[in-house]
C-alpha positions, 0 to 999 in steps of 0.5 A: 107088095106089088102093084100096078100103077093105075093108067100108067105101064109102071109098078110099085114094089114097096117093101119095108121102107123101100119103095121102087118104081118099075118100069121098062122100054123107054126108047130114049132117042125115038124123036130121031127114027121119027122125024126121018119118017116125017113126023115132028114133035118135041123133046119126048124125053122130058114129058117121060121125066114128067110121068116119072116125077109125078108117079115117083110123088105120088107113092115117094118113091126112092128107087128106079128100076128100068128093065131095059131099052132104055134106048131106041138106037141098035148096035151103035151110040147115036148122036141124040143118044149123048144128048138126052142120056146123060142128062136124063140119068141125071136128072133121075139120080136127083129124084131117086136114091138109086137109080138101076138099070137092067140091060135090054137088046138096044142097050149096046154101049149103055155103059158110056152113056150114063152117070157112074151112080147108075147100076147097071145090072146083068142082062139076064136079070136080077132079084129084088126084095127079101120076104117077096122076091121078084125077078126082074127081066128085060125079056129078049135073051133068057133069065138067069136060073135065080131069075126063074126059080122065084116064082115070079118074073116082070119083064117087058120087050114084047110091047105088047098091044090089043087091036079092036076094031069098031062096026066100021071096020076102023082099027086102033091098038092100045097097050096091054099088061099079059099075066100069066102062069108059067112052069118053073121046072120046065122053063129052067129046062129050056133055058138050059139049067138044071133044077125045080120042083114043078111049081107053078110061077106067075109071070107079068109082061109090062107095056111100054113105058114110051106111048110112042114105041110101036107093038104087035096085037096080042090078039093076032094070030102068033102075037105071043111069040115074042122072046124066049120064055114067051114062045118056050111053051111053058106059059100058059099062054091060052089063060093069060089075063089081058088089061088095057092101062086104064083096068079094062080086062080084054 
């Protein structure tokens, strides 16, 4: 079984006695871009271990799955990189059974960053479950076949946000969750593989589980076009459902 966690851009996947905790796009590391833009604030790293305690509590959990960007620095390790990574890993292995990772486009050199216990799975995803089987992306290259032909994909990458505007013209963005419907066949085709049927697969796009990563509005005009299987033209795009994190359907 599947589901949301309310309030929060994560997903609990129970099957059996297996419970996983999902989530994507931590951008450890995202103090330092900030604070040379002038902005100051705290070790952003533990408040996300503090939401990740909390939910990992609540439905005792005893597996983590992030779908990648774990963190924020591209094409080279920083410096905060070896001062928060290792110790976050670490303190997770404490919380979880098994710890995985599925490899996003900041994760160059991730490998050297965390504990050994960690998995590290193929960028191009993985398949979890048996009698539901889900495939699990990060989203910025294309799924692997298996992926794909599931029937159903989560991924994240697109940071995806609803931009409102109140009667005096003042803008705000909030994060969303994009559900869509995809075809199998036709998506397997563009991504280069052979096969399907021409069945229809759901797709679901996960917010940031970093409140502070920014996003584009979803409701700008090309917001979609983010990531291969999302400007493929296999999505369903126009009947997308669109949540904020606290449920509201926008």
């Amino acid at each position: 079984m599947l589901k949301v966690v309310p309030g929060e851009a994560a997903l609990i996947f129970k099957e059996q006695e297996e419970c996983t905790l999902l989530i994507s796009d931590l951008h450890l590391g995202l103090e330092k871009e900030m604070a040379k833009k002038g902005f100051r604030i705290t070790s952003y790293s533990t408040k996300i271990l503090d939401r990740i305690n909390v939910i990992a509590e609540r439905y005792r959990a005893n597996r983590i799955i992030v779908l990648g960007d774990v963190k924020h620095s591209i094409g080279k390790v920083e410096d905060i990189d070896w001062n928060v990574l290792p110790w976050f890993f670490e303190t997770l292995l404490d919380v979880f059974a098994s710890v995985e990772v599925v490899p996003g486009n900041h994760d160059g050199g991730i490998r050297s960053l965390i504990p050994s216990r960690v998995k590290v799975h193929p960028s191009d995803g993985m398949i979890i479950g048996t009698d539901e089987r889900v495939g699990v992306t990060h989203g910025h290259s294309w799924p692997s076949r298996e992926v794909i032909s599931c029937g159903r994909i989560v991924m994240g990458h697109s940071h995806f946000r609803y931009e409102m505007r109140d009667r005096f013209g003042a803008r705000s963005k909030e994060a969303v969750w994009l559900f869509a419907k995809y075809d199998v066949e036709k998506l397997l085709s563009k991504a280069g593989y052979e096969g399907g049927t021409g069945e229809v697969g759901e797709l679901m796009v996960m917010p940031p589980f970093n409140n502070l990563v920014g996003g584009q509005a979803i409701n700008a005009k090309g917001g979609f076009d983010f990531g291969p299987v999302l400007s493929s033209g296999t999505v369903d795009v126009a009947g997308a459902d669109i949540f904020l994190l606290d449920g509201t359907r926008v």
